[in-house]
C-alpha positions, 0 to 999 in steps of 0.5 A: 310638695306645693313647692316642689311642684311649682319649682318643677313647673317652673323649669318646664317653663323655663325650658319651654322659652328657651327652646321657642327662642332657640327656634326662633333665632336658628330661623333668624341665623340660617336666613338672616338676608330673607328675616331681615327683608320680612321685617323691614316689609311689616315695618313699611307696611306699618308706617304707612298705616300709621302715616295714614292714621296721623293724616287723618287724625286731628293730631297735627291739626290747627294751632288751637288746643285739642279738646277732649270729652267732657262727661256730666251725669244727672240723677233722678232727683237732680235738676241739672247736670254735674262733671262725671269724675273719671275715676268712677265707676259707671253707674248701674242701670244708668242711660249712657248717651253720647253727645255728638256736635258738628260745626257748618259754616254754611246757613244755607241750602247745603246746611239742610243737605248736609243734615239730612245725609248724616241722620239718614245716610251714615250706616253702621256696622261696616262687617260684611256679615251684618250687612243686613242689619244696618243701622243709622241715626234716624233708625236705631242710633239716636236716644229715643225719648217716645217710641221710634221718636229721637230727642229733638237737639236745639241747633245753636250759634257759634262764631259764624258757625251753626253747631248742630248735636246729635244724641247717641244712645250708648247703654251697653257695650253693643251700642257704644261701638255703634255709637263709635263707628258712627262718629268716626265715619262722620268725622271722615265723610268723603268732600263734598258740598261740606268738607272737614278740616281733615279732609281739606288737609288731604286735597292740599298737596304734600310740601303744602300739607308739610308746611302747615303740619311744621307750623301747627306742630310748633303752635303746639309745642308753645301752646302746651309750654304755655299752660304747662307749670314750671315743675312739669317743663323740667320734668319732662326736659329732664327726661328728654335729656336722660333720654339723649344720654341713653341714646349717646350711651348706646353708640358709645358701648357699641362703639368700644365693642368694635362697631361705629355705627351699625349695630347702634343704629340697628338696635335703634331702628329695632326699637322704632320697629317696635314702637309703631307696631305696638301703637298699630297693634293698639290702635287695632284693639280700640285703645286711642293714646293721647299723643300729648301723653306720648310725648310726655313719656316717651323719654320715661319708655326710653330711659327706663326699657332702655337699650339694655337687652341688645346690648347684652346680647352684642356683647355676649356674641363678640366674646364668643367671636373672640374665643377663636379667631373669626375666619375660624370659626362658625358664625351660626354657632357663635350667635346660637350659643350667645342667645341661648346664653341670654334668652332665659334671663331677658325673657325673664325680665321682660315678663315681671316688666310686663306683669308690672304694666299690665297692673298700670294698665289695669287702673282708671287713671286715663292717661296711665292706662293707656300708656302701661297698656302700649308699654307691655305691647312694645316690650313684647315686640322688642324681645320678639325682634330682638331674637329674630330681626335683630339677631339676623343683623348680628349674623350679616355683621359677623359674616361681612367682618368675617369676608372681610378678613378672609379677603385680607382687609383686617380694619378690625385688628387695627381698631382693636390695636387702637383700642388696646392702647393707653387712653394717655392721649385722651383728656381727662375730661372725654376719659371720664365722660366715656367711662360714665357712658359706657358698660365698665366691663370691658377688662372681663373675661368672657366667662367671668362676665357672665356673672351679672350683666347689668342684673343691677341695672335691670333690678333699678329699671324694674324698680323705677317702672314699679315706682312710676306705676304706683306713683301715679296709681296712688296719685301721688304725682301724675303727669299724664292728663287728659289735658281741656275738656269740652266746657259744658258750661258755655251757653250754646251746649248747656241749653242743649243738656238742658233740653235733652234732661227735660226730653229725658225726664218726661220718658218711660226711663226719668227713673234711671240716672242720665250719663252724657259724653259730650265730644267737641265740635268737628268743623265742617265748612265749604272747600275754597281753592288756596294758592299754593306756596310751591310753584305749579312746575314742582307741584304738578309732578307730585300731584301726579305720582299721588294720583298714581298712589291713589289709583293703582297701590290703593287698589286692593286687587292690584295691591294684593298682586303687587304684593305677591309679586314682591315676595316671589321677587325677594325670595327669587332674588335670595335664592340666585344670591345664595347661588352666586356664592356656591363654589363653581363646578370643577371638571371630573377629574378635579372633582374626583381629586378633590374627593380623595383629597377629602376622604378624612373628615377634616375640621370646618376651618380647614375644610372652608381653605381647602374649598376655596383653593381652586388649585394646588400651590406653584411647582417647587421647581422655580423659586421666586426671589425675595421681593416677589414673594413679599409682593404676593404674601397677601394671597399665600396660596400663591406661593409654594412651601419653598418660597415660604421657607425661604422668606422665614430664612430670610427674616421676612416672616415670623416662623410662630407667625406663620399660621396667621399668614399663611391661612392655613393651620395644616400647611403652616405646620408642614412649613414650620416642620421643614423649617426646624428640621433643615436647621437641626443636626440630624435633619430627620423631623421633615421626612419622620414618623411624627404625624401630621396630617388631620389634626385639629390645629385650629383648637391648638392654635393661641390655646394648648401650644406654640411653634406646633410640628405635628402631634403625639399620638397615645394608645387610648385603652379602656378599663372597666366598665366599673360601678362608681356611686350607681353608675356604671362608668368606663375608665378611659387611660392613655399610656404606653404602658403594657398591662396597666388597662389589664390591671386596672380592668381586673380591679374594676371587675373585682369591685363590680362582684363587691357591689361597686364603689362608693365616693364622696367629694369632701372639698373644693378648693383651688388655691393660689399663695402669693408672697408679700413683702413688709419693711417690717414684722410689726406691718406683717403681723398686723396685716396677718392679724387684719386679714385673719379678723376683719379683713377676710370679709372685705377680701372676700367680697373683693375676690368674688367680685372678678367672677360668676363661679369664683367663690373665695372660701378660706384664706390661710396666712403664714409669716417668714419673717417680713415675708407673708404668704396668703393662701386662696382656696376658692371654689371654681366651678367646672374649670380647673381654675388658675386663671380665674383664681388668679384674676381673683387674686389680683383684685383682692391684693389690690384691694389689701394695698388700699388699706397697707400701702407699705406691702409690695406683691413679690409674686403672685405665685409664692408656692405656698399653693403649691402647683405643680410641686409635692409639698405637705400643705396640700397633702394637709388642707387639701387643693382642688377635690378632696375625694374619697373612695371605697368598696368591699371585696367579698372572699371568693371574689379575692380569691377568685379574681385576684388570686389572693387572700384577704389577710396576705392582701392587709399584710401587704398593704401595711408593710408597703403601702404604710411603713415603707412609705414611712421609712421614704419620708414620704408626703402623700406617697401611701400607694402603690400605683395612684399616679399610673391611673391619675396621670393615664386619665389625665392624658385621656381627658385633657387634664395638665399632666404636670399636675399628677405630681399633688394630685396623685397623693394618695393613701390606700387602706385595706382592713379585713372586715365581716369576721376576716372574710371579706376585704375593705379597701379605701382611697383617700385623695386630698387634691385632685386637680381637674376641670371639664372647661379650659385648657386641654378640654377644647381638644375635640379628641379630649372632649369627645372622652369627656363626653363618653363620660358625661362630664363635657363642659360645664354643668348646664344646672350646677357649676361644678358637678361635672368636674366633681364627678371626674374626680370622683371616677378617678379616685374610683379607677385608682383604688381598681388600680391599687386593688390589682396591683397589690393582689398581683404583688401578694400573689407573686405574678407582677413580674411574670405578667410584666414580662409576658406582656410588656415586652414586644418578642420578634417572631421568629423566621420559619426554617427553610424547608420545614413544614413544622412549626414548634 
């Protein structure tokens, strides 16, 4: 039960994040220009935070090594102060004081000033709610030794400096943010007498404050080079370049899915997004990276989050745009449908990445918790952009490629000719190098390169931040460092510790252990005018627009209003573009005939050519020659159906080409109609009953046929409904045969009054048998032997590594001499399967040459399967779902209903079913009427009706049962050949009977079950059809109904002058 419940939670879950991500990508979709606007705003507004942070910040600053805190403590008995390990714990009950040093230039009167604004004039808290309650050194802030009495520091001598210190009680979580506001105000104090180095840099203008940011950074770089050892450098350069590749690799893969630079740059851009709302996001909550560490593990955040989600999710958007040709389909719903393919398993991912963080972030490893800490936030921003800033870049790509095809500017099927050329012209070497860059994946189907994508690359990168985190946790090895800390041993700050333990040790609190964080020194000196490197003419000018930043964006009421405005302006501008694109007004008489043009619901494709038609094609009347039809075949619409006609006639245009051209699949099948017609004999076709019109050709088109004319139309009857396993299922049957629905509905009600039928599936195999060729039969039988003992695990592996649903479940061989047949048999999810078992097929032969380099593949097909032809080895093993069917007819039913008995009802099923297919040399033909039903449904659900000729294999037993009164009848068939995805099933009129069954598409949670329960209702509605048949034979009424319904009579003329009607 616990597990049941967790399982249970664990969909609901699931589902939950499916759905939010659903929601959140449909916004994304349905306004890509106004989400793509939003972000690109938020990352300005981050950057420039940022900017202004690093400004302010000692980043960049001087070309002397940063210094960090330095924490010494002292007990109640020691005489003086050791180093604090990191690592500790806090001690209880300890005094925490944080040690605060300022270094002045000056020894003048302004020193005195300058010392007396920071102890009496630097309040703390800033909230406006406790503004009542400030405080500042000199009250409340400092370490009191006696009451209401601060510890007096020693002011000491440095390098012309006076470094003055400043004793900060931080016991407890209160004063140690106090502690903290105080200092970072004091460290950005306006200029004034004194100014800071930070402030200095801010008055310098900006091609100066560049200059000196490139120089200190460079004095850095070597600084940190030089205290670096060996190991370390090539760590890191060995990181920086795994970091490149990653980079290189990105471009590459979406170079070959059809994008040169834009998607690659997009989902760089999105991760550099991402990275400085994460530090903002930190930043905000107080946690502070060392930007040494940011350096350092950048490369590692790259290579190991990589660009890997991205990708999949391009990749699954362009199969899907693949599927149908893109001026044909809806880019919404192409995007919509590859996100909810990948969202699961991304979130997913990026949760148990996240937990493993978070563990990294739990730690006492300085440098390791605040890097784990900014990972899991920017993996957190990365999904969220990914499905949303990124997911609208996606929709104004494929929407731009999308006009540009319409418009006829198809660059892309160049490249893709390009693409699908030989790489012979490519060296070896740039072969090689793009193939290790690249995702191999490239010859996979769309739905067979749904199996994985990359599970094995997001397995190693969970595995290698698992590694990374517990490397460092365990101290192992760590490459994050606090770098230099504050040397508490030089004279000037141990007179100052010395002095401040004595003050301690005579207060109320000597009992208590002393902790002090003493921080470095931050330079305070008096502002001298420095000649500027950049001439006055150029400087001046930029002074001024910084003025003009400083006054008129700073300001936060005219910021708040620039804002406002920005966003009505965006959204005002949206809503004229979107305006822009509508179709202009038609008058009202146009408009009346374009409505009584479109009364009938055509397809989305049709629709769109229809609406961008702003007139019907030229009169026929005048017939343009050749040459100025040529010149205008890339607008169709300006030439009539004539004028098409005669270019085909002509050789100009290709007749199967001519949806491609045209533009238009309705009127290409028009012209194609004319075409054929006025070449054949009778020239009938063109002015026939065929239909034509309101047909969904874009389904048809590269799919279901070729050369089409029009379409069949079939009467769809419905038998039933009829209980099948519990459930009531209608039974739908396409046919032009009288009585068929008739009889097969009496057999449903029949089984109905029984209770229902029963079915169960008892295999699932498609097959396909290739035929090999040997020099000899020594090479076949050893063949024969291998792959019957331990080759059959090496093929199987092979087989099902072409696909996420093919699963190879027995091989059978068989010798003809020197030829060998293999026979496949493998479980194919919710597709009837050929293609993809033949896919399989190929790769397992593939791998069989490997190990016997004398075979040679005569066909891939040996009918040793057998398709599409009656033969006793799938009436024996079976071939695709082996079903079989059942119910109890009580007495009074058959009696009733059927008109019979039971006993004439066994007798004749025996001599008929049983020993007169027996004296025909039947295979599988033990039936009266299975492939009426099968094939009828066939029709019906867009199943190969050529395939009734295996899958109608049936045998029909009856036997009395319950002391003779009631009837037991069975259906048992051996290879019903069926599938809810492919083929005929794209057909919306077929889809829409398959989802009137429930079985449409693929199973959202078992692969397979859909195409399961068809098999199973069709071996249901074939035992109703053998029922009544067989009780309309036993009873004598097949040929009276027969001719009663299935024979049209004329009716007859009334008699002139007559008013009685026999």
């Amino acid at each position: 039960m616990p597990l049941a419940r967790s399982t249970t939670a664990f969909k609901s879950s699931s589902a939950l994040v499916g759905k939010g991500v659903h929601r959140a990508a449909m916004v994304s979709i349905r306004n890509p220009i106004e989400m793509f606007v939003a972000v690109l705003i938020l990352a300005s507004f981050s950057y420039f935070t940022l900017y202004n942070l690093a400004r302010t910040s000692d980043i960049f600053s001087g070309t002397s090594t940063r210094l960090y805190p330095a924490t010494v403590h002292a007990s109640a008995n020691d005489n003086g102060f050791s180093l604090y390990p990191a690592s500790d714990e806090i001690t209880k009950n300890a005094v925490k004081i944080h040690m605060k040093q300022l270094a002045v230039n000056d020894k003048g009167e302004a020193l005195d000033r300058f010392q007396s604004m920071i102890e009496n004039q630097v309040f703390v808290p800033d909230e406006p709610a406790l503004s009542n309650n400030k405080f500042s050194y000199a009250h409340g802030l400092c370490y009191q030794t006696e009451e209401n009495q601060c510890a007096a520091l020693p002011s000491w001598e440095n390098d012309d400096q006076v470094v003055l210190s400043y004793a900060i009680d931080a016991t407890g979580s209160i004063r140690r943010e106090l502690a903290r506001q105080w200092a970072d105000k004091v460290d950005s104090l306006p200029p004034g007498e004194l100014v800071s180095q930070a402030n200095q840099q801010e008055g310098e203008n900006l091609l100066a404050w560049l200059f000196i940011i490139t120089r200190n950074v460079v004095f850095r770089l070597k600084e940190l080079i030089d205290m670096a050892d060996n190991v370390d450098i090539f760590v890191i350069l060995a990181g920086y370049i795994m970091m490149i590749i990653t980079f290189v690799s990105l471009f590459v893969n979406m170079r070959r899915m059809g994008s040169r630079y834009s998607l690659a740059s997009a989902v760089t851009v999105n991760g550099f997004f991402s990275f400085m709302l994460a530090l903002l996001t930190v930043h905000a909550i107080g946690v502070q990276p060392s930007p040494v560490v940011l350096a350092e593990a950048i490369p590692f955040l790259v290579v190991t989050i990589g660009f890997e989600r991205p990708y999949k999710l391009t990749k699954r958007v362009f199969e899907f745009s693949k599927e149908t040709p893109l001026t044909r389909q809806d880019v919404r719903e192409t995007i919509i449908r590859a996100v909810d393919t990948v969202a699961l398993p991304i979130a997913r991912d990026c949760v148990i990445e996240i937990s493993v963080l978070a563990l990294g972030a739990k730690s006492a490893i300085a440098g390791l918790r605040e890097f784990c800490f900014l990972s899991a936030i920017l993996l957190a921003y990365d999904v969220v952009l990914l499905f949303t800033w990124y997911t609208s870049v996606l929709t104004l790509k494929l929407e731009l490629t999308r006009i540009r095809e319409i418009s006829g500017n198809t660059s892309s099927n160049k490249n893709n000719n390009k693409k699908s050329q030989a790489p012979s012209n490519m060296s070896y070497v740039r072969r090689a190098v793009v193939k290790a860059l690249s995702d191999d994946s490239s010859n996979a189907t769309p739905r067979d390169s749904q199996k994985s994508d990359g599970s094995f690359i997001g397995r190693l990168k969970l595995l290698m931040i698992v590694a990374f985190v517990a490397m460092h946790i365990f101290e192992f090895c760590t490459a994050f460092q606090s770098g230099p800390q504050v040397d508490v041993t030089q004279p000037g700050i141990a007179s100052v510790l010395s002095s401040l333990l004595e003050q301690h040790r005579a207060s109320a609190q000597a009992s208590l252990p002393l902790i002090v964080e003493v921080f470095p020194a931050v330079v305070f000196h008096v502002p001298s005018a420095n000649k500027s490197l950049v001439p006055e003419s150029i400087t001046r000018p930029l002074e001024a627009l910084s003025e003009i930043y400083a006054v008129y964006i700073q300001h936060p009421v005219i910021s708040q209003w620039l804002a406002i405005g920005l966003f009505v302006s965006l959204f005002l501008n949206t809503y004229l573009f979107n305006v822009a694109k509508q179709p202009k007004q038609l008058p009202t008489e146009q408009r009346t005939d374009k409505q009584s043009q479109q009364q009938a619901p055509p397809t989305p494709t049709i629709a769109t050519k229809k609406a961008v038609v702003s007139s019907p094609p030229p009169s026929t009347d005048v017939i343009r020659s050749v040459d100025e039809c040529m010149a205008l075949i890339k607008t169709p619409e300006a030439l009539n159906d004539e004028e098409v006609i005669q270019l085909v006639q002509n050789g100009k245009v290709a007749s199967y080409a001519l949806e491609k051209t045209l533009g238009d699949f309705e009127r290409a099948v028009s012209v194609r109609r004319s075409l054929i017609s006025r070449a054949s004999v009778t020239k009938t076709l063109e002015h026939s009953l065929l239909p034509l019109k309101d047909y969904h050709y874009d389904k048809v088109f590269g799919a279901c046929c070729e050369n089409v004319v029009g379409y069949m139309p079939l009467p769809l009857g419905i038998a039933g409904p009829m209980k099948i396993d519990g459930i009531d299922t209608v039974i739908p049957m396409a046919t032009t045969e009288g009585c068929l629905v008739a009889s097969a509905s009496r057999g449903c009600k029949a089984i109905n009054n029984g209770g229902g039928a029963t079915t169960i599936v008892t295999a699932d195999g498609m097959t396909r048998g290739p035929c090999l060729s040997f020099p000899n039969i020594i090479s076949a039988g050893e063949c024969k032997r291998w792959i019957e003992q331990e080759g059959n695990s090496i093929l199987t592996e092979a087989f099902n590594s072409t696909s996420r649903f093919a699963r190879l479940r027995k091989l059978k061989v068989a010798l003809a001499g020197k030829l060998m047949f293999v026979r496949f048999s493998t479980t194919t999810g919710d597709a009837m399967g050929m293609n993809m078992i033949s896919k399989g097929c190929e790769k397992a032969l593939s791998v069989l040459g490997e190990h016997f380099p004398d075979m040679q593949i005569v066909s891939l097909s040996g009918n040793y399967c057998t398709d599409k032809k009656p033969a006793a080895i799938n009436w024996i093993e079976g071939r695709g779902k082996s079903v079989v069917a059942e119910a109890v007819i009580p007495g009074h039913v058959v009696e009733k209903v059927l008109k019979t008995t039971v006993a004439a009802l066994v007798e004749l099923n025996v001599d008929k079913n049983l020993v007169g297919s027996a004296m025909a040399g039947s295979v599988g033909g033990f039936n009266a009427q299975a492939a009426n039903i099968l094939t009828a449904i066939y029709l019906a659900a867009g199943q190969d009706p050529a395939q009734n000729v295996e899958s109608s294999q049936c045998i029909t037993l009856m036997s009395a049962v319950n002391d003779g009164k009631d009837l037991h009848i069975s259906c048992t068939m051996p290879c019903i050949e069926v599938g809810t995805v492919g083929g005929g099933t794209t057909l919306p009129p077929q889809q829409a009977v398959l989802e009137m069954l429930g079985v449409r598409g693929p199973h959202p949670t078992n692969p397979g079950d859909n195409a399961r329960r068809l098999a199973r209702i069709i071996c249901a509605a074939v035992m109703a059809g053998e029922l009544s048949l067989c009780a309309a034979l036993a009873a004598g009424h097949l040929v009276r109904a027969h001719m009663a319904h299935n024979r049209a009579t004329a009716v007859p003329a009334p008699i002139p002058g007559s008013c009685i009607k026999s």
